[in-house]
C-alpha positions as CSV (number, residue, x, y, z in Angstrom):
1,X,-8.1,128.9,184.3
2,X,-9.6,131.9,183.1
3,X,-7.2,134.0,183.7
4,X,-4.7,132.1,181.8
5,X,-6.8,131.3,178.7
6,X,-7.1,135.5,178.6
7,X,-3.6,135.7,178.9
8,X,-2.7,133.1,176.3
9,X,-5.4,135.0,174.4
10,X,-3.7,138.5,174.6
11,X,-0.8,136.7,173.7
12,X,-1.8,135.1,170.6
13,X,-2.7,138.6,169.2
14,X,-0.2,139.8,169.9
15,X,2.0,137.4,168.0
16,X,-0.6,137.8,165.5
17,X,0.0,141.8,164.9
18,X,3.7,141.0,165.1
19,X,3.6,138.5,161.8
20,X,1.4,140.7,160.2
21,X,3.9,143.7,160.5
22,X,6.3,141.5,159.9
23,X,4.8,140.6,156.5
24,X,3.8,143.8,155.5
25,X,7.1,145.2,156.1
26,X,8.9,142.4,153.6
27,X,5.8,143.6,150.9
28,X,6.6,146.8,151.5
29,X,10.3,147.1,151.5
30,X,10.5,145.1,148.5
31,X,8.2,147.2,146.7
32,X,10.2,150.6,147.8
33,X,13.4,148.5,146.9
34,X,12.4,148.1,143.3
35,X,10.9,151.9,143.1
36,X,14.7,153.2,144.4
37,X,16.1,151.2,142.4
38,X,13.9,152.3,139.1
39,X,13.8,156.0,140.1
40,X,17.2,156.6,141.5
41,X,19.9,154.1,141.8
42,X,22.3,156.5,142.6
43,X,20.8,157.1,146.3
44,X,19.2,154.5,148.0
45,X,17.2,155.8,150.2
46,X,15.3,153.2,150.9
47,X,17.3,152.8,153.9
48,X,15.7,155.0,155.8
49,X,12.5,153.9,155.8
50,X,13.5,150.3,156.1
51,X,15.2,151.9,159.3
52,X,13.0,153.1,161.4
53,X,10.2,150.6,160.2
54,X,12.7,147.8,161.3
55,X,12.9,149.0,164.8
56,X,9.6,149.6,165.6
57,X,9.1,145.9,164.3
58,X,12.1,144.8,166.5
59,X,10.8,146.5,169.4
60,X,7.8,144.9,168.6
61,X,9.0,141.2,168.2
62,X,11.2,141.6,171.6
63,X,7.7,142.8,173.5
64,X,6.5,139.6,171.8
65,X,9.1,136.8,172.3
66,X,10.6,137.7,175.6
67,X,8.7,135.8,178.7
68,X,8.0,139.1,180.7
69,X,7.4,141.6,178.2
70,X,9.0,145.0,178.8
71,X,6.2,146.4,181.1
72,X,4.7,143.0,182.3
73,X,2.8,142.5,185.2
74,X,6.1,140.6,187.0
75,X,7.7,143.4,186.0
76,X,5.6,146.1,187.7
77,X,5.5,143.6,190.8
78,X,9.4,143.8,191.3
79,X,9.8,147.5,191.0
80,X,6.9,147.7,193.4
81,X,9.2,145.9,195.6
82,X,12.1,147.5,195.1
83,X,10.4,151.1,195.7
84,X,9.3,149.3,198.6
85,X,12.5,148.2,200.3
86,X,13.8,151.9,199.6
87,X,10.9,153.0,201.7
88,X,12.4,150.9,204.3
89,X,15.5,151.7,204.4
């Protein structure tokens, strides 16, 4: 039980940072939006940092949503195993 209500925990921060990014980068890129758009319509380069800011936050939100997690712990377990069973062979 405790275990799991540290887990769901961990979790819930995590989905916590993830909104909060989330928001910020909205605030942010609306606010650089406008600035471009004021200072030099001719080259948008707000692109860029909307960019890289986006895939940090979709790296982020997959690390979030998916069941595992990219390095979870059921990860680790199965490459254990499958290190394991090239031993043997």
């Amino acid at each position: 039980m405790d275990e799991n209500y540290t887990q769901a925990k961990r979790r819930m921060h995590q989905l916590k940072a993830f909104y909060k990014n989330l928001i910020s980068y909205i605030i942010v890129m609306i606010f650089l939006v406008v600035i471009n758009y004021f200072t030099s319509p001719n080259f948008w380069w707000v692109i860029f940092p909307a960019l890289v800011w986006g895939i940090f936050l979709v790296i982020q939100g997959v690390g979030v949503y998916s069941k595992r997690g990219l390095f979870s712990k059921e990860w680790e377990d199965k490459k254990i195993e499958e290190y394991m069973d090239e031993k043997e062979e």
